[in-house]
Phi, psi and omega in degrees: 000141177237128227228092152323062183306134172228146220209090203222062209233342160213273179234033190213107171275116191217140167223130193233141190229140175222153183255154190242176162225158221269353176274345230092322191275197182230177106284090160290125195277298186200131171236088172276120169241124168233105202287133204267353201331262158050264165320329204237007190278332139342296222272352200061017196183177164286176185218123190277334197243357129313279188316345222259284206314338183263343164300324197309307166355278229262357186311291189294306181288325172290351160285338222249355197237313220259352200261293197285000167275016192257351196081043205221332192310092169243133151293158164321117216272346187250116175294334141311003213273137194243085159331164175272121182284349165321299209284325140354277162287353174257351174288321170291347163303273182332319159246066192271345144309333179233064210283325177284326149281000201255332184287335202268293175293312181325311172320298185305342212268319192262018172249307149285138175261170191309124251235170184268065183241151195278297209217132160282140167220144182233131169287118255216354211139139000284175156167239187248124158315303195278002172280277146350301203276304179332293173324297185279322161324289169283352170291320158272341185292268246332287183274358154267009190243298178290347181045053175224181216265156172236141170233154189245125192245150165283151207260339194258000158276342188296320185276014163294317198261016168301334179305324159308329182297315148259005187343108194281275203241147200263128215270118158249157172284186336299165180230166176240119188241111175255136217256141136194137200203188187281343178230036187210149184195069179248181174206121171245145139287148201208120172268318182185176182280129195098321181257113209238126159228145174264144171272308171207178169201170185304146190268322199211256174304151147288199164274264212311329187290331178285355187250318174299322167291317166330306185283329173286346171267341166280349214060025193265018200107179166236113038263092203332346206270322185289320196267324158324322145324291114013262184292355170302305221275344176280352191306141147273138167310336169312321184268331210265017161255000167254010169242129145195135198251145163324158172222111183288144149050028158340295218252019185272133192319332196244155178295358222282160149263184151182143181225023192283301176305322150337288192303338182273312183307302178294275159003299155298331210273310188306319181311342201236027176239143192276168191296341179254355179273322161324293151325334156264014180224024182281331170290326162312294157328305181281006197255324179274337169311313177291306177307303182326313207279321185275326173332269229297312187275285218298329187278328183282301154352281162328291218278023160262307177315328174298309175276000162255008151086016198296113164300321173235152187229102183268146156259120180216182175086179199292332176287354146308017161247012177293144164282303199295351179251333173303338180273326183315274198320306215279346190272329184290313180323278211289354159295317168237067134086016184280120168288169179215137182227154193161114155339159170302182182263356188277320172264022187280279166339130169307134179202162181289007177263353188237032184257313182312289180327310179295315190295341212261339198264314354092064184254312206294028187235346203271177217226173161264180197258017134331320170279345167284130191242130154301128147255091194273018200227015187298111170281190180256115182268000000 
């Protein structure tokens, strides 16, 4: 089966086609990302109706990147070949909302034939509403133009199981899979694949989203986290006893986060330094600031795996390229005896391989593509 993934949920347009196989195992074919930073980096943050226009932009060449590095790509065999027009017309409807993309495709549609694919898998929820509907928009002209089946994938199981994608070590169950990523901060149980309880989640901020503020408030850039991350590693030990910021809700009974006070925390702490004491302690801010965010998921994580008795500990979402919480975790795990798994740094970032992966663990779901709906507030059932 060869299963044609699309990935649009936030400020990162991506499509990936993977093949499945008759052991179980895959081929990733092509995981094509065309990253909006660029664009949203003025602003300090996404910009929601920014991301949707550049998805209209990247949709089409990248499928159109991603078909022919898969071998999938063909032209039409006949310069007579007559699109259907019916069908046309029910795709510019579908995308009567997306005028830049519907020209776009319309073009790709009457030049190329129907690529040799099984399954659409779409991301379908949680994420930016208005990101989302691009995505799923063209995920349906697709599968009405081509007559194939959509399966609608959760965009925060997708990155559990990105953890599948390269598998150092064999992930068992039940497992504690902690999520953090700029707009998602959970900690799940996992029984099996579908089956989920969430344990706790962000209160207020995400991790990525508390880093992304960190930086904006130094000036130091977008996307925060990589560059927090960066200037941490410049901290002198000498300095790094003149910084020290709370770690919210350490020691609190229950799994939930929140990082809005960290960040109030830090806020307060700068007001209260003139422009050159800052500047020498800016690497300090960001290296405890960081230590905070990872103290709190590495400490709550563990004491969920223990009480609930768990074999394994997964990481996925973009703040998983962090290195200090990938050396944390995997160190703490494996202090008791836990495997510890976390994706390449390529799939921490949202990308379409591993929403193709969740469809390929999950085929028996998919639908036609009349029935696929954005959710943008779409949970773990």
């Amino acid at each position: 089966m060869r299963i044609l993934a699309i990935e649009t949920s936030c400020d990162e347009t991506s499509i990936a086609v993977l093949q499945t196989k008759e052991d179980g195992g895959f081929n990733i074919l092509t995981n094509n990302v065309s990253s909006q930073i660029a664009v949203h980096a003025p602003f300090g943050g996404v910009v929601p109706m920014l991301a949707k226009r550049e998805h209209q932009k990247n949709l089409v060449p990248i499928l159109k990147q991603s078909l022919e590095e898969s071998g999938l790509l063909k032209i039409q065999s006949t310069k007579s070949h007559i699109p259907n027009k019916s069908k046309i017309q029910t795709i510019n409807k579908i995308l009567e909302r997306e005028d830049v993309l519907f020209k776009l495709l319309e073009s790709f549609l009457k030049k190329y034939a129907k690529p040799e694919i099984d399954l659409i898998a779409v991301t379908n929820g949680p994420g930016l509403e208005p990101a989302l509907w691009v995505g799923v928009n063209f995920a349906k002209a697709l599968a009405c133009f081509w007559d194939l089946p959509v399966l609608p994938v959760n965009h925060v199981e997708a990155h559990i199981v990105a953890n599948w994608l390269n598998q150092k070590e064999k992930i068992v169950f039940p497992a504690v899979s902690l999520i953090v990523s700029g707009g998602h901060t959970q900690l799940i149980l996992m029984s099996d694949f579908g089956k989920y309880k969430i344990l706790g989640e962000t209160r207020d901020d995400a991790a990525g989203e508390a880093f992304d503020k960190l930086a904006k408030m130094l000036n130091l850039g977008y996307p925060g986290g990589p560059i927090v991350a960066r200037i941490a590693a410049e901290a002198k030990e000498i300095d790094r006893g003149s910084v020290r910021l709370p770690r919210p809700m350490i020691t609190s009974k229950d799994y939930d986060f929140s990082f809005s006070g960290l960040k109030t925390a830090a806020l307060y702490f700068v007001k209260t330094l003139d422009k050159k004491t800052l500047k020498k302690l800016t690497p300090s801010i960001c290296a405890d600031f960081q230590q905070s965010i990872v103290d709190v998921l590495v400490s709550k994580t563990i004491r969920a795996a223990r009480e609930y008795n768990v074999k394994s500990v997964l990481l996925s979402g973009g703040v998983a390229a962090n290195d200090l919480l990938r050396q944390t975790l995997e160190k703490e795990s494996k202090r008791f005896g836990l495997t510890f798994s976390v994706p390449p740094k390529e799939f921490c970032t949202d990308n379409a391989a591993m929403i193709a992966l969740t469809a390929a663990f999950a085929k028996k779901n998919a639908v036609k593509w009349e029935k696929i709906q954005v959710d943008a507030n779409l949970r773990l059932q």
